[in-house]
Residue, then its C-alpha position, 0 to 999 in steps of 0.5 A: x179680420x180683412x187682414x188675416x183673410x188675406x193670408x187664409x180663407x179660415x178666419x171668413x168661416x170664424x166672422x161670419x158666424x161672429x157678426x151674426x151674433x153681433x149684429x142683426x141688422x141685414x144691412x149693417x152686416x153685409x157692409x161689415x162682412x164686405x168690408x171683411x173680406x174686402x182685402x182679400x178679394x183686392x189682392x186676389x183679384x188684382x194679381x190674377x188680372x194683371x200678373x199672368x204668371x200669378x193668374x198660371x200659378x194660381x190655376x196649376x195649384x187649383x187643378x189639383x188641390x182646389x179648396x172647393x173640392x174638399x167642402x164637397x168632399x164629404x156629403x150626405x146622399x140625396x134623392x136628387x143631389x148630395x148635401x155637403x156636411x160641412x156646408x150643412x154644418x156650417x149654415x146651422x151654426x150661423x143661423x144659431x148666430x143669428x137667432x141667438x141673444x146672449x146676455x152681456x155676460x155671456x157674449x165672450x162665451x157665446x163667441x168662443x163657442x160658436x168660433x171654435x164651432x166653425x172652425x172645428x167644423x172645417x178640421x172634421x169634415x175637410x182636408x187639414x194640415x197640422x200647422x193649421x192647429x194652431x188656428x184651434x189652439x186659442x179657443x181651446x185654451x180659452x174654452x178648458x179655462x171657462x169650464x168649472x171641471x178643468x180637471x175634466x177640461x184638461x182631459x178632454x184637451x190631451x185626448x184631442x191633442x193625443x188624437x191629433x199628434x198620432x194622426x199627424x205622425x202617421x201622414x206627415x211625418x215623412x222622410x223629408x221632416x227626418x232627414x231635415x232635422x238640425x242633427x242630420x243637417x250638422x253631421x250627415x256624412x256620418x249618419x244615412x239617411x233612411x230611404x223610406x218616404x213615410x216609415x212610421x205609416x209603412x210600419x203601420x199599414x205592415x202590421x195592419x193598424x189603422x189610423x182611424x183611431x187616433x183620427x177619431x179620438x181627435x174628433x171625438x175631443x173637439x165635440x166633447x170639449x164643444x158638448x161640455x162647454x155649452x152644457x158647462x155655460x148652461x148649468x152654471x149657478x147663477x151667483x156666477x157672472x161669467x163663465x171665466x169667472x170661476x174658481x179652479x184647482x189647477x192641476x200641475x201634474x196634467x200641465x206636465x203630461x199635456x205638454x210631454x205629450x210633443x215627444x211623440x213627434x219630437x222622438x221618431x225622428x232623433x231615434x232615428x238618427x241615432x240608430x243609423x250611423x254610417 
């Protein structure tokens, strides 16, 4: 884990909820979250006293998209200060940790849940980017196969997935993803190039759609998939061990369907090059 959080800060929001619920004694757990992120702080700290350029680097890219403004970007209003969301959020999730005593049987489940808490918890109430699903795609892999429904399970994941891939074609799949494609790059003397940075959100906004749905149903799938799993874990029979332990149908025509559902960032773009040729 000291090493992951050297590339991102996402997995400090993942172990600090699973040392929680690992260990309960104070000291143990400070000496084990420092020794967590005791890697990234070594290679933060030394390059900005010694590299200037890295330290002026590092302060032209904070000015305007520092990651502490998006932890405060979405609060509750107060009498005297506003409340961050997701700090709330966040600080509840590791007091559950902490006060939370699962069974041996129910500790890989207890870690999936409250990890795939945490890290959702940063995916609704800051700024992502959609490479960063792949940071989800473990948890939710591991949570649709823990439930006893996975017809429901799949469901609920094509949902978030639809939700997801709909908002991410909107705002980010610009121009430059268009016209860097394998296709454009082989044969660009014979296909232009559109001039459009962001088409499919002009086309959008033109005819007076909103993203708002897409985004939503990718939020309302993340909480329903969460809401399901600890209702699933709870309600199990008690002749069931583990939640992985269950027996399930799968169903192979949702596996083709879930995995079709790509085509709509793959497609845009080739139809696109298809349908403008010099």
């Amino acid at each position: 884990m000291a090493v992951a959080c050297c590339f991102k800060l996402m997995p400090i929001f993942i172990v600090i909820p699973l040392l929680l619920l690992a260990e309960k004694r104070v000291i143990k757990l400070i000496g084990y979250l420092s020794l967590s992120i005791s890697l990234c702080a070594v290679t933060y700290i030394v390059p900005m006293l010694t590299d200037p350029g890295y330290s002026l680097t590092q302060s032209l890219v904070m000015k305007d998209d520092a990651f502490s403004q998006y932890i405060f970007k979405i609060t509750i209003p107060g009498g005297v200060s506003n409340t961050s969301v997701f700090l709330l959020l966040y600080f509840l999730i590791c007091v559950i940790s902490y006060i939370a005593k699962p069974k041996e049987n129910d500790f890989q489940v207890y870690a999936f849940l409250l990890g795939f808490a945490s890290l959702s918890t940063f995916f609704l109430f800051i700024k992502w980017h959609p490479q960063w699903m792949v940071l989800l795609l473990p948890f939710i892999t591991l949570l649709v196969f823990s439930l006893f429904d996975f017809k429901f399970g799949i469901l609920l994941d094509i949902a978030l997935t639809l939700g997801f891939l709909v908002t991410s074609v909107l705002l980010d799949l610009t121009k430059m993803v268009f016209t860097s494609s394998v296709f454009y790059t082989i044969t660009q003397g014979q296909y232009s190039a559109i001039y459009n940075y962001n088409p499919i959100y002009s086309y959008f906004c033109e005819h007076q759609y909103t993203d708002i749905i897409p985004s939503t149903l990718f939020f309302s799938g993340i909480v329903s998939l969460l809401f399901v799993a600890i209702w699933n874990n709870r309600s199990r029979s008690s002749k069931i061990v583990n939640s992985f332990d269950n027996e399930y149908k799968v169903i192979r025509g949702l596996f083709y369907a879930r995995s079709a559902l790509i085509l709509i960032v793959i497609l845009p773009p080739v139809i696109s090059y298809l349908s403008h040729p010099i």
